[in-house]
N, C-alpha and C positions, 0 to 999 in steps of 0.2 A: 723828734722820734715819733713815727707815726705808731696806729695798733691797728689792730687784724679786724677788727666788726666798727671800724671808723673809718669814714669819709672825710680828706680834709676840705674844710672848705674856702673861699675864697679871702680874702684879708678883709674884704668888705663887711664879711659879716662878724669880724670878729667884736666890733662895738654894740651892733646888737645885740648878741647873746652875752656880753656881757651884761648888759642892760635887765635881760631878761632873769638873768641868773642871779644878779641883786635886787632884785622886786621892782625896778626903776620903771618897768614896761611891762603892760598887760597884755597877755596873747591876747587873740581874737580868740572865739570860742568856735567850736568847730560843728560844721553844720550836717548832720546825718546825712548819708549816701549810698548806693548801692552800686554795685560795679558787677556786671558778669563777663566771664571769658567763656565766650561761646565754640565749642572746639566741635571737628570733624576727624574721620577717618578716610585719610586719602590713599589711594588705589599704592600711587607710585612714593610718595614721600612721606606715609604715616599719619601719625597725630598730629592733627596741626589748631594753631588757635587764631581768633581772628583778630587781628589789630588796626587800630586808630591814627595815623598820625595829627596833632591838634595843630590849627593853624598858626603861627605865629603871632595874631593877633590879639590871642587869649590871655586875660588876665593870671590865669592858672596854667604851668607847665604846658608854658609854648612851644609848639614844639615837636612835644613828648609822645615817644608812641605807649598810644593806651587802649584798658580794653574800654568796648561800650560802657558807657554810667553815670550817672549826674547826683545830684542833691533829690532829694524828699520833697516831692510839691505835700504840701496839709489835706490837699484832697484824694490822694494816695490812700489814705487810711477811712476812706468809705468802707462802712461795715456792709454792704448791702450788692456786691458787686460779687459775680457768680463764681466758687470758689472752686477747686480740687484737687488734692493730696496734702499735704500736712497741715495741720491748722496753723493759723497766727501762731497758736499757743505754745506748737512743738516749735516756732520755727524762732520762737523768743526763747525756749531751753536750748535751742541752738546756738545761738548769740547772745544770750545771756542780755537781753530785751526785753521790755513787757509788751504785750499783746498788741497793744496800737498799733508801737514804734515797728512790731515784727512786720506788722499787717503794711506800714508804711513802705518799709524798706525792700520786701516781695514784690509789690506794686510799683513800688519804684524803679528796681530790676526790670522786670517786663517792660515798662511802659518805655525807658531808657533805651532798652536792648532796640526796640520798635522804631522811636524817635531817630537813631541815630544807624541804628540797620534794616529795618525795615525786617528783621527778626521777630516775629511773634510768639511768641508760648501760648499761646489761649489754642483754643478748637470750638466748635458746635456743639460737643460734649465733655464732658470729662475722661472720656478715651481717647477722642481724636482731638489732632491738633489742624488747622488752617497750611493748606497746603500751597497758598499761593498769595504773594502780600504786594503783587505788582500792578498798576495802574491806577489812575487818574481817580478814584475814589478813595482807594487806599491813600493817595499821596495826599487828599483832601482832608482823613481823618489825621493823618501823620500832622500837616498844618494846624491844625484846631489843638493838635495836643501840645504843639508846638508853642501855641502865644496863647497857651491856657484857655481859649475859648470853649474848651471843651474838657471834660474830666476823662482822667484815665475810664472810673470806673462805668461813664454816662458813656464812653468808647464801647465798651464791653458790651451792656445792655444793648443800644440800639441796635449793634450788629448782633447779637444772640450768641453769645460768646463765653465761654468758662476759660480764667486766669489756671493756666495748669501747675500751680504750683511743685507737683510731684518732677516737671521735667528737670527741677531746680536744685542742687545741691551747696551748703554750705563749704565754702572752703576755707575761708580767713578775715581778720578782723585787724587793718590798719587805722592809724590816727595819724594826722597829716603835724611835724613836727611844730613848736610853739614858735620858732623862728619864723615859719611863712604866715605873708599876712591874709593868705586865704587858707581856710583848714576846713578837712574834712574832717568826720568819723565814719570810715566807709567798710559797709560788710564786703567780701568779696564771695560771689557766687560762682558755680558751674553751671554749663549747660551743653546736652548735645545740640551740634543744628540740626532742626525739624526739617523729615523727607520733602522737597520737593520745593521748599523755599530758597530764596538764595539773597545772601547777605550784598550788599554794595552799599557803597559810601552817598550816602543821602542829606549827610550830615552838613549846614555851616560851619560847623566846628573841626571838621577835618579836613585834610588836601591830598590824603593819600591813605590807600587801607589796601594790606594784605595776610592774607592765611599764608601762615609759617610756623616750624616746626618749632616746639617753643628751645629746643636746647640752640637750634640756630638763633633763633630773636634772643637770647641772653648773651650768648655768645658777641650778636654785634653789637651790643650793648656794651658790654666788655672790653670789645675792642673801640668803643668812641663811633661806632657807626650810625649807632640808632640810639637817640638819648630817651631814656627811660626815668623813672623813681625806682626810687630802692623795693617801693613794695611789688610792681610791676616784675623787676627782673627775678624777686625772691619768689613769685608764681609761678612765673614761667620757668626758674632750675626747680622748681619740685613736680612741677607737671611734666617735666625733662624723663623722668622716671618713672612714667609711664607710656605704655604702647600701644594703645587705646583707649577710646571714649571712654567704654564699659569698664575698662579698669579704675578712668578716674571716678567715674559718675559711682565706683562699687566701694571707693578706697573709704576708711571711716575718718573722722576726720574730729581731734579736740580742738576748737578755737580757740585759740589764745589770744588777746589784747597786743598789738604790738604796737609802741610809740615813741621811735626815735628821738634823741636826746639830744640837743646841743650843749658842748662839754669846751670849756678849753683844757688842751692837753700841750703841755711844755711850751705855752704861748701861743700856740696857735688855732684855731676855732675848729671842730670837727663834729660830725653829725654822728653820733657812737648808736649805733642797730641793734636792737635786741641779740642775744647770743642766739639762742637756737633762729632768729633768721638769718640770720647774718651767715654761718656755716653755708645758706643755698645764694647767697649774692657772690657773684663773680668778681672776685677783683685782683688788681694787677694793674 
């Protein structure tokens, strides 16, 4: 007998999470992350967001269409790299973070969004944002950040650049289940795309990326089309419910921790989703 906010899962995992759920097996511990969904306002088809598909050769959710975002490189959390709109400080009562970890996980964001879309959030100033991220210098700094030759924040300086924190908004706070043996803890950000730049797939890590309307990308999620995580599709039906950028970027937003459970239920192994996410996960 299945339930309403559980995923069953395979028979394979059912000795694992028994494992887990007798103290037999230690999760891995899970390695701080930032994820942004970068969304536009399109003429003909609305709000749309931009997504990842990961190549199947990834040891993490191969596969899976996702938004830009990676783990916390340590040099992230440079105190010294040009700053504007909400402090580390506000952006730790945000996410319920201290100061470093916020400063990490911002930087992380940006630097991720860059890496794998060629998306910038910085500008010249703290008004303006970089209106152009295309060519053979750009792709030079994009490499260096790439095999860490270079620091996000040592990115920033050289080119004369402020991280704009303000175009950034909080939206949610998953934890990748005890079951998998790679785990994150990943904030999840908003952002609008900045005038003039244009996203495309840059990435090794991906084979395919398109802007879609997020109730469509849940929906084929739903129907087996586009394989997803649960926190991915639980975004994308709450971003469903809204009609533009400005609405999301306006919406207020309390973070909640959310971190799926593996549970046996009448024998069989099942991933049981927070309730209040669970209500915006599509299932059937």
């Amino acid at each position: 007998m299945g339930i309403t906010n559980g995923l069953k899962l395979p028979e394979s995992f059912r000795g694992q999470v028994e494992d887990i759920l007798a103290g037999r097996t230690e999760p891995p511990p899970a390695r701080d992350a930032a994820t942004v969904v970068v969304l536009r306002d399109h003429d003909e088809h609305g709000l749309q967001a931009f997504m990842l598909r990961r190549v199947r050769s990834m040891a993490f959710a191969p596969g899976a269409y996702v938004f830009p975002g990676g783990s916390v490189d340590p040099r992230d959390g440079e105190a010294a790299l040009a700053w504007s709109g909400p402090s580390p400080a506000e952006w730790g009562r945000a996410f319920n973070a201290d100061e470093t970890l916020a400063r990490e996980l911002v930087c992380a964001a940006v630097r991720e969004t860059f890496e794998e879309t060629l998306v910038l959030l910085a500008g010249p100033t703290g008004e303006t944002v970089v209106d152009d991220t295309r060519g053979d210098d750009w792709e030079a700094d994009r490499q260096a950040l790439l095999d860490r030759s270079q620091s996000f924040g040592g990115f920033l300086d050289r080119r004369g650049l402020v991280l704009r924190s303000d175009l950034l908004r909080p939206w949610a706070h998953w934890i990748t289940p005890k079951i998998e043996p790679k785990r994150y803890d990943t904030r999840f950000f908003v952002a609008a795309m900045p005038a003039g730049q244009r996203a495309r797939d840059v990435s090794t890590e991906a084979d395919q990326v398109a802007w879609v309307r997020p109730a469509e990308a849940a929906e084929r999620a739903r129907r087996g089309e586009w394989m997803m995580l649960p926190p991915t599709v639980a975004t994308l039906a709450e971003l469903a419910e809204f009609e533009t950028v400005a609405g999301v970027l306006a919406a207020r937003r309390e973070i909640v921790v959310h971190e799926p459970v593996a549970e046996i239920i009448d024998g069989d192994a099942y991933l049981v989703l927070p309730e209040d996410a669970a209500r915006h996960y599509p299932q059937g």
